[in-house]
C-alpha positions as CSV (number, residue, x, y, z in Angstrom):
1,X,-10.2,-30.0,34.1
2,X,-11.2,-29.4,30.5
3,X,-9.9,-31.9,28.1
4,X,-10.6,-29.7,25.1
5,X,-7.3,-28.8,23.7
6,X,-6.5,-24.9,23.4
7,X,-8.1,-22.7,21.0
8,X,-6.4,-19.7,18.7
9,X,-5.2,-17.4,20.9
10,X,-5.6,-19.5,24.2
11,X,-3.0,-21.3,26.1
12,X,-3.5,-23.6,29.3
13,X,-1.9,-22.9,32.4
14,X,-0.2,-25.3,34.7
15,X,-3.0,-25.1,37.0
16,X,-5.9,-26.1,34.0
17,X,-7.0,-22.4,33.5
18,X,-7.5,-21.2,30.5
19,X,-5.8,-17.4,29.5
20,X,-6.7,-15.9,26.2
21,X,-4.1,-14.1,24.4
22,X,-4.7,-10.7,22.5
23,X,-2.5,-9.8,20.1
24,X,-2.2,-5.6,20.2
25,X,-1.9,-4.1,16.4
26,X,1.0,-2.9,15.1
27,X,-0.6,-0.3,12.9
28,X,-3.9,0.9,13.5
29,X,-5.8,0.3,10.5
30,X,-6.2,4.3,9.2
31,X,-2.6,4.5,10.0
32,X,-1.9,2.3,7.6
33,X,-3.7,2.9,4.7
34,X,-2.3,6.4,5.0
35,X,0.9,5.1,4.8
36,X,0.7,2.7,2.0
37,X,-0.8,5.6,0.4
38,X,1.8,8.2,1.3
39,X,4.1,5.6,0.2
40,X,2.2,4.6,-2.9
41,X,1.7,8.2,-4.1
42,X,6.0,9.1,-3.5
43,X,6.6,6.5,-6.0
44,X,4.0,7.5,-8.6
45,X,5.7,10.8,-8.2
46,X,9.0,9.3,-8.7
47,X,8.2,7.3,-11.4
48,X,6.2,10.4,-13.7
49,X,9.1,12.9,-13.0
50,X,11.9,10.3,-13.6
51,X,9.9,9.4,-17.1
52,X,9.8,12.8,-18.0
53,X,13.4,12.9,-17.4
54,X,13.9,9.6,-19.4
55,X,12.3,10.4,-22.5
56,X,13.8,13.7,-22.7
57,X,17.7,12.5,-22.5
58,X,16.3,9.3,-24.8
59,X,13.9,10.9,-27.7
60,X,16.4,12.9,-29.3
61,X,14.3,15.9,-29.6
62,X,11.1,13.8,-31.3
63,X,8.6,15.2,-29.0
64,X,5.7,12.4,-30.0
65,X,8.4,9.8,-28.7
66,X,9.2,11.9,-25.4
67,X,5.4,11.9,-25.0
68,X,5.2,7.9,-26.3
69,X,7.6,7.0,-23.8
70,X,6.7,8.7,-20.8
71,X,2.9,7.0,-21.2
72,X,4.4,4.1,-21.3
73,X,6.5,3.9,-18.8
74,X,3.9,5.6,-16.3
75,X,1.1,3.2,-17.0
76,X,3.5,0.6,-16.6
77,X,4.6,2.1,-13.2
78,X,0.8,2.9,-12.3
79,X,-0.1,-0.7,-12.7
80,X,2.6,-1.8,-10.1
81,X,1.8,0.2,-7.6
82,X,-2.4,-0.8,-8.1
83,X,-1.8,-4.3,-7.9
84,X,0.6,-3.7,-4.9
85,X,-1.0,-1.0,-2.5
86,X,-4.7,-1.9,-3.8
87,X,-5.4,-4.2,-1.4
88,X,-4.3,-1.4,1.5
89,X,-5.6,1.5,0.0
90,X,-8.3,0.7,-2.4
91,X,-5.6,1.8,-5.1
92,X,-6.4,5.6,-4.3
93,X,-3.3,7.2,-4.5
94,X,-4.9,11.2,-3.2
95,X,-4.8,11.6,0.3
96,X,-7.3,14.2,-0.1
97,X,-9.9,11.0,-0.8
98,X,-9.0,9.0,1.8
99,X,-8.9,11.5,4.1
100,X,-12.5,12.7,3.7
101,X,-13.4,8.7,3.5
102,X,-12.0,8.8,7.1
103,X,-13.8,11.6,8.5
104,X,-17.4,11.2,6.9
């Protein structure tokens, strides 16, 4: 009988042997990056059509402070998403790129 207690992954049975446990992925990895970026690129859409929209009710006609104001708030938005998908996706937000990263 081994007296070495169970490693990650392992558990002991009743009768001393050892079974090791694999864990099966929810997501394959490709599968997910796709998503995150699928994901990642709905709201960067979102966010530069709903700025637009913004700063058009909001400038009053001023055309510099339509443009001011949807920079602003798309960098902001931009920023988010790196810093939240950019461990995922690499912050690539164009399936086209990720795509040919999968195939090549």
């Amino acid at each position: 009988m081994d007296l070495l207690p169970p490693q990650e992954g392992e558990f002991v049975k009743e009768d001393g042997e050892r079974v090791r446990l694999s864990r099966p992925r929810v997501m394959p990895r490709f599968a997910k990056r796709a998503f995150a970026e699928w994901l990642g690129t709905a709201f960067l859409l979102a966010a530069v059509v709903g700025s637009g929209i913004m700063a058009q009710k909001l400038s009053g006609g001023i055309v510099a402070l339509a443009l001011l104001c949807t920079t602003i708030a798309t960098g902001a938005i931009l920023v988010v998403l790196i810093l939240m998908f950019g461990p995922v996706t690499g912050a690539r937000f164009n399936p086209a790129v990720t795509l040919r990263r999968e195939v090549t």
